[in-house]
C-alpha positions in Angstrom: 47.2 -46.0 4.2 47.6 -42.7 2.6 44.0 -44.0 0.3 42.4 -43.9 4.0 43.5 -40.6 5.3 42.2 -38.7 2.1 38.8 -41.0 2.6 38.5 -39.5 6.0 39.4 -36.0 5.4 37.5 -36.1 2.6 34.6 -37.4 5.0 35.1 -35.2 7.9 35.3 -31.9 5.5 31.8 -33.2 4.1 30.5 -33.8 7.3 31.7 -29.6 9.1 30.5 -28.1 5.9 27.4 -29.8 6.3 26.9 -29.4 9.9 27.8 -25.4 8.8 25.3 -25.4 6.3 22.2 -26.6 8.4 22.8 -24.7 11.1 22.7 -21.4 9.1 19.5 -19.7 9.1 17.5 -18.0 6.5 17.6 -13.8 7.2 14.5 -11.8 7.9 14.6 -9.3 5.0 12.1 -6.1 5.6 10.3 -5.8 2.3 7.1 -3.2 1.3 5.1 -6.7 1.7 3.7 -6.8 5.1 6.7 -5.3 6.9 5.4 -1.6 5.9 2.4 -0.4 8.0 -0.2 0.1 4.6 -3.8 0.6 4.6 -5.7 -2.4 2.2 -8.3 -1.1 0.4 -10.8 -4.1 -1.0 -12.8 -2.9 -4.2 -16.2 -4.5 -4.2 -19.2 -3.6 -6.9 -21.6 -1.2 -5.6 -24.8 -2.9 -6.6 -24.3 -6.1 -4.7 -21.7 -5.3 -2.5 -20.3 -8.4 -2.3 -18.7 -9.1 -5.6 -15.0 -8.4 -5.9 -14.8 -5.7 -8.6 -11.0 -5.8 -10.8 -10.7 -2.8 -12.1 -6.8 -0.8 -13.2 -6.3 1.7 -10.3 -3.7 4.2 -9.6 -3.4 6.1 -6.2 -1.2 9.1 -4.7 -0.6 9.1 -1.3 0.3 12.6 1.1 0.6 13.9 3.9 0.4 17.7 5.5 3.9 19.5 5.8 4.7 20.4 9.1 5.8 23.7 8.3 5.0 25.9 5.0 7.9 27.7 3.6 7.0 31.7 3.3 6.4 31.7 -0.7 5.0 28.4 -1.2 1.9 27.1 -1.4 1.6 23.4 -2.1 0.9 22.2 1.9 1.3 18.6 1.1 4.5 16.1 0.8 3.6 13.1 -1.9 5.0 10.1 0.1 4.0 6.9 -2.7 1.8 7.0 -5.7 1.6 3.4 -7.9 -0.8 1.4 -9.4 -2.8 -2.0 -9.6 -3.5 -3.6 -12.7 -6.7 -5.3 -13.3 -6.7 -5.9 -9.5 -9.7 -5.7 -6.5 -7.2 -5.0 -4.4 -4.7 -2.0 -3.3 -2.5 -1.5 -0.6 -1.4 2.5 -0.3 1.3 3.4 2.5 0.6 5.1 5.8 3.4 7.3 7.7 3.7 9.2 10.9 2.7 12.8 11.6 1.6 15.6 13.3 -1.9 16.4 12.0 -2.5 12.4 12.1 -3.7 12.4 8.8 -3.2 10.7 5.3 -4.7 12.0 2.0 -5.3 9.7 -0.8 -6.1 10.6 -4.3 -7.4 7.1 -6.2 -8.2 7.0 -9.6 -9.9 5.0 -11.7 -7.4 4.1 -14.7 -5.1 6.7 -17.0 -5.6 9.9 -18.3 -6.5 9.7 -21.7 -4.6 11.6 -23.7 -6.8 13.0 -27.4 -4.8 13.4 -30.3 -4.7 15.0 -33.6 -3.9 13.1 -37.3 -0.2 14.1 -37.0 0.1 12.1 -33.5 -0.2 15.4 -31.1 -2.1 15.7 -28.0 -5.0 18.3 -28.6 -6.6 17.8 -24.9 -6.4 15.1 -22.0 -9.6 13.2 -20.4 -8.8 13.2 -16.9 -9.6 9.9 -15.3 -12.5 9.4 -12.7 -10.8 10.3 -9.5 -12.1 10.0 -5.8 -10.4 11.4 -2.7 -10.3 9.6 0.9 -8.6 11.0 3.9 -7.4 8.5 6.3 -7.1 9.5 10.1 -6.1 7.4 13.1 -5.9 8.4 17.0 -2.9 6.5 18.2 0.6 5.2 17.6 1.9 1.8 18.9 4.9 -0.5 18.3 4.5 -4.3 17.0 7.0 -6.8 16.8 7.5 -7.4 13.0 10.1 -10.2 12.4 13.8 -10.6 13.8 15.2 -8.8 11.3 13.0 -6.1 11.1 12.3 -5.5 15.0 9.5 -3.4 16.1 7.1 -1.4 13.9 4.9 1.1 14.2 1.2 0.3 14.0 -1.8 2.8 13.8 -4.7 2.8 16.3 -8.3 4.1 16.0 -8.1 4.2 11.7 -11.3 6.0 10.2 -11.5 6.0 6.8 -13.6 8.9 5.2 -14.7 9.2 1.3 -14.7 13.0 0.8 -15.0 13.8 -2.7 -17.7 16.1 -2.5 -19.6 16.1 0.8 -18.0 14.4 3.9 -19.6 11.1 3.6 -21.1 11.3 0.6 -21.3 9.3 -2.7 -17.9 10.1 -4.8 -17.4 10.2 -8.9 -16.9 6.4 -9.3 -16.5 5.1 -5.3 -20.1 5.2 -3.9 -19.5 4.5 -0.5 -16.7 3.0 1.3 -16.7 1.2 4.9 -13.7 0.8 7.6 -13.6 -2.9 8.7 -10.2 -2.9 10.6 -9.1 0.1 12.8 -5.5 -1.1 13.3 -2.9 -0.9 10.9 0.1 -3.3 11.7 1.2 -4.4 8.5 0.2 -4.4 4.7 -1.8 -8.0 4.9 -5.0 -6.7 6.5 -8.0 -5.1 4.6 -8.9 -2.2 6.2 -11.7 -0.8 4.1 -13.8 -1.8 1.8 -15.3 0.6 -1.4 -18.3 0.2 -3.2 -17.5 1.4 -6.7 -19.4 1.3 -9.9 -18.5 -0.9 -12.7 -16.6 1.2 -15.4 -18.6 1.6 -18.8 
């Protein structure tokens, strides 16, 4: 008798726990990958314009300050810089604020750094480096996941290539085009550049 009780308490302890277990579910978790609003920037090679182009890129992202302190004179906040490797792909972050602008500085590979027969840096190459300013009209919410909740998403996105004349051809990015104009997430391209192949 007592063989049989231990069987079924055994049994029914088996059978809760597993009742527990799938009725559990997995958590929402808010990560950088698709949660954060970010503007996708495909890299395609200028001469055909549809080849994907790989190529190591780093970028800086920033925005206006609101207000200048008296004795300052940097009038930007960095909010993200990082790095692709080898990628035709990037995905730089966008954030709120007043002027409704984002600056990004996107350069093609490292600084190169020149050195001397005893190991010491005698002068840097800078890398190619292109700037785009991002601007959108409009702010909206979007439901992300349960976890996360709503979202911000950006309306009206234009995407500008101002190196050195508004519209222009850039050092290494020839010409860039905006394909999306909403920014929900970090899965959507939203521009396309036209680079040229590195030498």
């Amino acid at each position: 008798m007592k063989k049989f009780q231990t069987i079924l308490s055994v049994t029914i302890v088996a059978i809760l726990t597993s009742f527990v277990l799938y009725s559990c579910e997995d958590d929402d978790i808010c990560t950088d990958e698709g949660e954060v609003p970010r503007m996708v920037a495909d890299i395609y090679y200028n001469i055909d314009k549809t080849t994907k182009l790989e190529d190591s890129i780093f970028y800086w992202a920033y925005v206006l300050k609101d207000s200048i302190p008296t004795g300052t004179s940097k009038d930007t906040i960095l909010i993200d810089q990082g790095f692709v490797n080898m990628k035709s792909s990037f995905a730089a972050p966008i954030r709120n604020n007043k002027k409704k602008e984002i600056y990004y500085t996107v350069a093609r590979g490292r600084d190169v750094p020149i050195k001397d027969n005893n190991n010491i840096v005698i002068r840097i190459i800078p890398a190619i480096k292109d700037r785009l300013i991002l601007k959108y009209d409009t702010i909206g919410n979007a439901y992300t996941s349960k976890a996360c909740g709503f979202g911000l998403t950006f309306k009206g996105v234009d995407v500008k290539l101002v190196t050195k004349t508004a519209n222009g051809a850039g050092n290494w990015i020839k010409n860039i085009e905006t394909v999306n104009t909403e920014i929900k997430d970090g899965s959507t391209t939203i521009i396309k550049l036209f680079a040229d192949e590195r030498n």
